[in-house]
N, C-alpha and C positions, 0 to 999 in steps of 0.2 A: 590370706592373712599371713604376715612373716610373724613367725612364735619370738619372743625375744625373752632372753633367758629368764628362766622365775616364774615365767607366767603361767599360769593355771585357769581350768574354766573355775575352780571355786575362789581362786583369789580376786577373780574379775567380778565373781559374783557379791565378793565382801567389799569390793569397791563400792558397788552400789547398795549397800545397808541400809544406808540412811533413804533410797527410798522406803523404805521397809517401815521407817520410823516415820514419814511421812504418811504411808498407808493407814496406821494405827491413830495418827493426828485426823483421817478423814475419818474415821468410827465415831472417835471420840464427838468430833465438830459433829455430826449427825447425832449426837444423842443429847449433845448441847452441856457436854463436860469441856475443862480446861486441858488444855494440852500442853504438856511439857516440850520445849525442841530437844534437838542432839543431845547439848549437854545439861539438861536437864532445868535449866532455867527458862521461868513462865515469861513472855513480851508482851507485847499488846495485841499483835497480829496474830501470835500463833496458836489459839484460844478458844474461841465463840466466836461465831458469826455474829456480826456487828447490823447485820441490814438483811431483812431476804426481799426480793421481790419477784411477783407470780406474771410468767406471760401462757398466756389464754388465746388460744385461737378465735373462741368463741364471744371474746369478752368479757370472760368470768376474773380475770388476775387485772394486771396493773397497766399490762401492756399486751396488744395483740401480737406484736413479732418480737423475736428475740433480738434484733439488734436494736430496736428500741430502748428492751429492757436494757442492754448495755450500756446506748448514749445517757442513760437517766444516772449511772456509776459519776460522781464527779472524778475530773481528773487528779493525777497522783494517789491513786485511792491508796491507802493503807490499809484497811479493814476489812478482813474477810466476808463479801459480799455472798447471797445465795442467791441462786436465781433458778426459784422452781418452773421448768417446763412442762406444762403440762399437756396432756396426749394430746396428738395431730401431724400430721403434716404440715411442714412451717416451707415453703417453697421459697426461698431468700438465700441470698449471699449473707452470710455472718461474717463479721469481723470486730476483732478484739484488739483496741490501738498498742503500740505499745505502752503509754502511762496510764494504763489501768487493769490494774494487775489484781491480784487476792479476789479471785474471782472464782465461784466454784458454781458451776452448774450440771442442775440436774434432772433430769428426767425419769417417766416412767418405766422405760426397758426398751432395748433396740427395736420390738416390734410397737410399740407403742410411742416413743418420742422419736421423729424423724424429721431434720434437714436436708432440704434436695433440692437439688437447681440443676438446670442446666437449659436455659435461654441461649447461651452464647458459646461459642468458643474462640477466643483468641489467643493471646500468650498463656503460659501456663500460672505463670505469678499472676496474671487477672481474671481469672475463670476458677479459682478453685471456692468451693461452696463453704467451707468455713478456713477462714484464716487468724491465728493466734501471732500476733507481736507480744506479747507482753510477759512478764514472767510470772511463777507463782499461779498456777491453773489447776483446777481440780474437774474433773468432767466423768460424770456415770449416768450411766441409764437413758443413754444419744445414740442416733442412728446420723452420720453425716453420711450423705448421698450424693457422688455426682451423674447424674442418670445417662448422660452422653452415651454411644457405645456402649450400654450397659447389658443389651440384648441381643437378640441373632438379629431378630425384625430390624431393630434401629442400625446394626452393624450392616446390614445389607444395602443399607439407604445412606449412611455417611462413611468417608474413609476413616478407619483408626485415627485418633490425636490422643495426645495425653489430655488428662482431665482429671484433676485433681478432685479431692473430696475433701482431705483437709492438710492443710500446712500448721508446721507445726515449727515456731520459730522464736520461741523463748525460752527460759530455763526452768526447770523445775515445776518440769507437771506428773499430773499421776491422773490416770486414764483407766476407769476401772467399767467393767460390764456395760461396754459400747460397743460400738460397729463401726466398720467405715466401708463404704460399696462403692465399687466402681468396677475399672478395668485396665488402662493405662496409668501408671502412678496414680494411682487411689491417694497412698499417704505419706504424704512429703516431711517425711519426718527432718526437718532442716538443720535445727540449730536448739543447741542445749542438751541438758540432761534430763529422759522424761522416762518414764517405768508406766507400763500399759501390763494390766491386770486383767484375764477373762474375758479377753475382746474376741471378736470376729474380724478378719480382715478379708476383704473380699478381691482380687481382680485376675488380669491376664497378664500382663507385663510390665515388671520394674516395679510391681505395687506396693513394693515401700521403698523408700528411697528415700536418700538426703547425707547429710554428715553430722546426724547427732549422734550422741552416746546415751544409749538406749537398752532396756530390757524389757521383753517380750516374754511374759510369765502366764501360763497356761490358757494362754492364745490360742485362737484357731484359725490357720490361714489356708485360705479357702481359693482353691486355683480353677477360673471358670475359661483357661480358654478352649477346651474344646468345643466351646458353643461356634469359636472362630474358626474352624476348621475349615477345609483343607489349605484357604490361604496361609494362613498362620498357624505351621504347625506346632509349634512348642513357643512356650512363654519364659519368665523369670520372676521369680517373687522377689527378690534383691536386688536393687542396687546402691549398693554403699558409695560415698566419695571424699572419702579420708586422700587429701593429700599430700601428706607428709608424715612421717615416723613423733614427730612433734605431736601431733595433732592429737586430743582423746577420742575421736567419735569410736563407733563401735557400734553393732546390733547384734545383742545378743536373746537368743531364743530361747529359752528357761521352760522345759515341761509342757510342751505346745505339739500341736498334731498342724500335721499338713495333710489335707483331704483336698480333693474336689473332682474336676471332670476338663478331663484335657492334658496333655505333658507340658512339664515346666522344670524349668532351672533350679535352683536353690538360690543360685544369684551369678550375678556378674558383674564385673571389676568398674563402677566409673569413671574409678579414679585410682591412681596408680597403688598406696597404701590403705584401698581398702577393707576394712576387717568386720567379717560376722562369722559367728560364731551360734551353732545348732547343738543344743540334745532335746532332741525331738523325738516324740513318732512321726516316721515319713510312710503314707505311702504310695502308691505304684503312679501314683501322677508326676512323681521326680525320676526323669530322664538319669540314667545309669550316670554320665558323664559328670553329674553335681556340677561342674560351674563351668562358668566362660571369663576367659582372661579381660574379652572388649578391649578396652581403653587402656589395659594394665597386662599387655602382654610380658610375661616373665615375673610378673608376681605372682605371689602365690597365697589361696586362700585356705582356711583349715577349718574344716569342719571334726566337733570333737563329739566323739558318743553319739554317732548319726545313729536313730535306733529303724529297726520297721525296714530299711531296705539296706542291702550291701551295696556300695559305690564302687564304681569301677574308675578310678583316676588316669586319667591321660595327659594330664598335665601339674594338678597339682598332688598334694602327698596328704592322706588318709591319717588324721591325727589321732592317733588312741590316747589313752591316759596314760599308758608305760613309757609311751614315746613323750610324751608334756613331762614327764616325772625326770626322766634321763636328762630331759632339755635344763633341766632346772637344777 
């Protein structure tokens, strides 16, 4: 990450406030109070739930697959829709167009509501198990699975491909006590501004990725690639692809542990001005080295308040808080 003067992990983290206010807008809509936006004026959209509908594996809701319950959303929706999932395995491609937004769905907890697929593997934009175009998304208590490669058994039997679990390519979403499982790009975090709360992230390389600007708040990203061992011996949980100084994306890691089984990166550069930013507990699964240039040889990335392990830098510079303080 290049520091550019002024900046701070807590001034980045006031950038993103208003998700904060949007998190408080999901409580309120769950208990079926009105909600005020930013500046404090009520609209129509940002309120009550306008519409819920139930999908049922069993045939108990309204609809037996969840992209059912979606195409039944008319288009341009304006109203904040709910769509309770209830427990099962839903084995389907989801997809959310882009003109049908105010959509918030939700299920009963990562062990309990799960999407998973993986019939096919082609490109990576056609094979990812849930994909979001649209803005205005609220999602808890979902499991998105892409089961490809997700095991030693199945890794021994196909070569590694990336395999998405979910794309994530609209603005303003807020992603609270979900999952996302995989192993190569798990979660395509693309486009917009989205704030993930309480998650699970699960994979072995590059398993988050994209060029949104984004915060990750008391996450846990779970690194499985020692199960790929000795072919592949170390992985990346990052890859950012900001490119250009212009650009806002950003992923920043807010009070999150990184656990699992296997060594892995912290991240690597896809792009020339990519920027993430950790204060974490890390531990002993992050290789001493913290990052790799890739794509973006000669930039540099800054990790701020890495907690749980000491980094030993060989290329990039070890950001403390005195040093951000000075810069500013």
């Amino acid at each position: 990450m290049k520091l550019m003067k002024g900046v701070t992990f807590d001034s980045i983290c006031y950038y993103y406030y208003y998700y904060y206010i949007v998190c408080l807008m999901v409580i309120l809509m769950v208990h079926g109070s009105h909600a005020e936006d930013y500046y404090g004026r009520k609209d129509g959209n940002s309120g009550q739930i306008a519409n819920t509908i139930t999908g049922d594996l069993n045939g108990a809701g309204n609809y037996k697959t969840v992209q059912n319950a979606i195409n039944s959303i008319p288009l341009q929706n304006q109203n904040w829709t709910l769509i309770l999932i209830k427990n099962g395995i839903y084995k389907e491609k989801v997809r959310i167009p882009q003109d049908k937004g105010f959509i918030y769905m939700q299920g009963g907890g990562i062990e309990k509501t799960i999407i998973a697929y993986e019939k096919e593997h082609l490109l990576t934009d056609a094979t990812a198990t849930f994909t979001s175009f649209s803005d205005n998304i609220i999602i808890s208590g979902i499991t998105f699975k892409n089961t490809y490669n997700i095991n030693l058994k199945t890794s021994l039997r196909r070569p590694i491909k990336p395999a998405v679990a979910a794309r994530m390519l609209g603005d303003k979403y807020v992603v609270i006590d979900s999952s996302f499982d995989g192993f190569q790009d798990t979660l395509f975090d693309g486009l917009g501004r989205h704030y993930y709360k309480n998650c699970v992230i699960t994979g072995g390389i590059d398993f988050i990725f994209g060029y949104a600007q984004s915060i990750f708040e008391g996450c846990t990203l779970n690194v499985t690639m020692g199960f790929y061992e000795p072919k592949n011996p170390y992985g990346s949980i990052t890859a950012h692809g900001r490119q250009s100084l212009i650009e806002n994306g950003a992923f920043v890691f807010k009070d999150c542990t990184v656990t699992g089984n296997g060594k892995a990166l912290l991240g690597r550069a896809w792009k020339p001005y990519a920027r993430v930013i950790y204060r974490c507990q890390i531990s002993d699964s992050i290789l001493p080295i913290g990052w790799d240039a890739w794509e973006a040889k000669g930039q540099e990335y800054g990790p701020y308040n890495v907690y749980g392990v000491w980094l030993h830098w060989t290329w990039s510079e070890h950001v403390t808080e005195s040093a951000m303080a000075q810069e500013g």
